[in-house]
N, C-alpha and C positions, 0 to 999 in steps of 0.2 A: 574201456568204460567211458563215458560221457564225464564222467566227474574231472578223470583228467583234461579234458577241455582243448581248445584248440593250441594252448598256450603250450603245451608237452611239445606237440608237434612244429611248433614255431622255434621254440629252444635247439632243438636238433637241426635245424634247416638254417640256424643262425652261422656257423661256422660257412657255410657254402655260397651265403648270399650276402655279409654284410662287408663281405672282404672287394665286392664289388665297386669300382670309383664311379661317383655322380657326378657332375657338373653343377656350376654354380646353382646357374638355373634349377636344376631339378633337385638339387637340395632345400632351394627357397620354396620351391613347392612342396616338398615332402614335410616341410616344419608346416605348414598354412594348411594342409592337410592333415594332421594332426593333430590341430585344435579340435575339428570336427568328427576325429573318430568314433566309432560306438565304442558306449561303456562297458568292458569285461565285464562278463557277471562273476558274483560268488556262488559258487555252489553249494549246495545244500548238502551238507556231512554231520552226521552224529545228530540231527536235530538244533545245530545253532543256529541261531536268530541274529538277524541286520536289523536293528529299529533306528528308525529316521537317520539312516543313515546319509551322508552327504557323500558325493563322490564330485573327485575334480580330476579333470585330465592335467596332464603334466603342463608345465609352463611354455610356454612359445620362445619368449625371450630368451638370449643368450646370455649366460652370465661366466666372464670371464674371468672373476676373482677364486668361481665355484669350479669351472675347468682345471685353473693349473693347480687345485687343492687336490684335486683327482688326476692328474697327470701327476704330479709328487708324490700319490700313495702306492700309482700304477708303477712307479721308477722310470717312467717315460715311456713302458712298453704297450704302446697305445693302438699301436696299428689294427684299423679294422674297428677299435671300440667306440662306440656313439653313447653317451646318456641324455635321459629324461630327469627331470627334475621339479619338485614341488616345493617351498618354504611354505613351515607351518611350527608355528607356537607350542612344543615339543612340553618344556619347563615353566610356562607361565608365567616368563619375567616381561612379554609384552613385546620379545623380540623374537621373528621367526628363526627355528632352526631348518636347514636344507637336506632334506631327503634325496639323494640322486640312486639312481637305475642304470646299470650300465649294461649294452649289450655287446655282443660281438662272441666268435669263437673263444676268445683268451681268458672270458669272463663270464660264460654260461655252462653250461651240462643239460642231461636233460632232467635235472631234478629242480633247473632253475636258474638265473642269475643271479649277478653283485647285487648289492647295496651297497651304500655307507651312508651316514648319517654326519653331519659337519654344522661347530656352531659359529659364528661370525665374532671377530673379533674386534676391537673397537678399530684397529688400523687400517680396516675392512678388507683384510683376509678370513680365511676361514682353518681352522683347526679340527681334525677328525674327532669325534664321537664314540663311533664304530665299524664294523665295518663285516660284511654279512654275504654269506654262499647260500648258495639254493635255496631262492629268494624268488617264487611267485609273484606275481603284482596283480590286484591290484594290491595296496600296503594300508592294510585298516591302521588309524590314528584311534585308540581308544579314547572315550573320555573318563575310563578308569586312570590313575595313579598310583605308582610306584615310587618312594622317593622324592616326592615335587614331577616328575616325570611321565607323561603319558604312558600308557600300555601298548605297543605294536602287535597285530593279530595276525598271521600270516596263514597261507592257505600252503601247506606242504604237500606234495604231489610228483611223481615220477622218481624216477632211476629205484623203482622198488620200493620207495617208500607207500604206507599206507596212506590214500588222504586222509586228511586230517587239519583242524586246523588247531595254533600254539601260542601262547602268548610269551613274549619278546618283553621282561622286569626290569627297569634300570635297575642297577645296582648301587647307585654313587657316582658311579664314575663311566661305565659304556652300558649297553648292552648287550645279550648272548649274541656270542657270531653265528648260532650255526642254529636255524629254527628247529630241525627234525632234534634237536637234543634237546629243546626248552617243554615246560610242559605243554600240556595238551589242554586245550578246553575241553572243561567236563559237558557232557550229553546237555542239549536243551540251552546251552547258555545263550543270553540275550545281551547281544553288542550294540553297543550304542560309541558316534562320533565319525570321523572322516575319515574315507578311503581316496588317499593319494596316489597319481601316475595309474588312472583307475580306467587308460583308454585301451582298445586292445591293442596290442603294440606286433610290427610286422616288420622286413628288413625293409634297411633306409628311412625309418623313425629316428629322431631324438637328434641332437647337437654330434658330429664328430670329432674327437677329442682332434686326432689326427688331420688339418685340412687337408696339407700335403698326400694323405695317404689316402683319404678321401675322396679327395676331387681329381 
């Protein structure tokens, strides 16, 4: 089916291709190239609606406080894994929280990749959020509220799943890990707010957590 999209068949071919090493050079181009990706679209399921939606591609810059927060949840087993990342104003205290995307075989299927979510601390580390499997992108930012907390809409797709898309409620303290269990948006609903890491993403995209195993 088209619904599942190009993005199914990118998840499955991620084990085969990102385990590949680049060279300085042609990782500095792969980041410079993916400012300018085209926007993944959302597909249309059950009749939901996108209204003025914003979409931003992931960040270019490297952020080293937002790596080793993600190498410490990975327990260092990095090899091979690359994220993408977006900060955006999750809770409305005025300070961005960081959405990251990770790829690689160790961190995909094909029903999807990682997430996690991480809020900055004043020491300027970062502490986990949450932390999310079979995980589509792009990642709608609702500007509904749960809690003080934005809604996350995700688009669930592959390893058997029906599409579908689900909204993602803080609770107090994270959010659901696992989309395909959260509910579902009802028929016809109209989203509104920012889709982040919203570019289509392909191997040799994103920051490698690993240089060593990268380059």
């Amino acid at each position: 089916m088209k619904i599942h999209r190009t993005l199914m068949l990118f998840t499955i071919a991620l084990g085969a291709s990102l385990s590949v090493g680049a060279s300085p050079e042609n990782y500095s181009q792969a980041q410079s190239e993916s400012a300018n990706r085209p926007i993944q679209t959302l597909p249309n399921v059950e009749g939901i609606r996108f209204r003025a939606l914003t979409y931003e591609r992931s960040a270019t810059s490297e952020a080293p406080a937002l790596q080793q927060a993600i190498i410490r949840e990975l327990s260092g087993n990095v090899a091979g894994v690359r994220y993408l990342y977006n900060s955006i104003d999750l809770d409305g205290d005025g300070r961005s929280e960081a959405i990251a995307y990770l790829t690689g075989s160790s961190v995909c299927g094909t029903g999807g990749c990682t997430m996690m979510i991480f809020k900055g601390t004043g020491s300027g580390s970062y502490k986990r959020i949450s932390r999310h499997t079979l995980v589509n992108n792009p990642i709608v930012v609702s500007n509904k509220k749960t809690k003080g907390w934005r809604d996350l809409v995700l688009f669930v797709a592959g390893g058997g799943a029906k599409p579908s898309y689900h909204s993602l409620k803080f609770n107090g303290s994270t959010y659901p890990s696992n989309p395909s269990t959260a509910p579902m948006l009802p028929q016809r609903t109209i989203v509104t707010g920012t889709a982040v890491i919203a570019e289509q993403i392909s191997p040799n995209v994103g920051t490698p957590l690993s240089k060593q195993q990268s380059w």
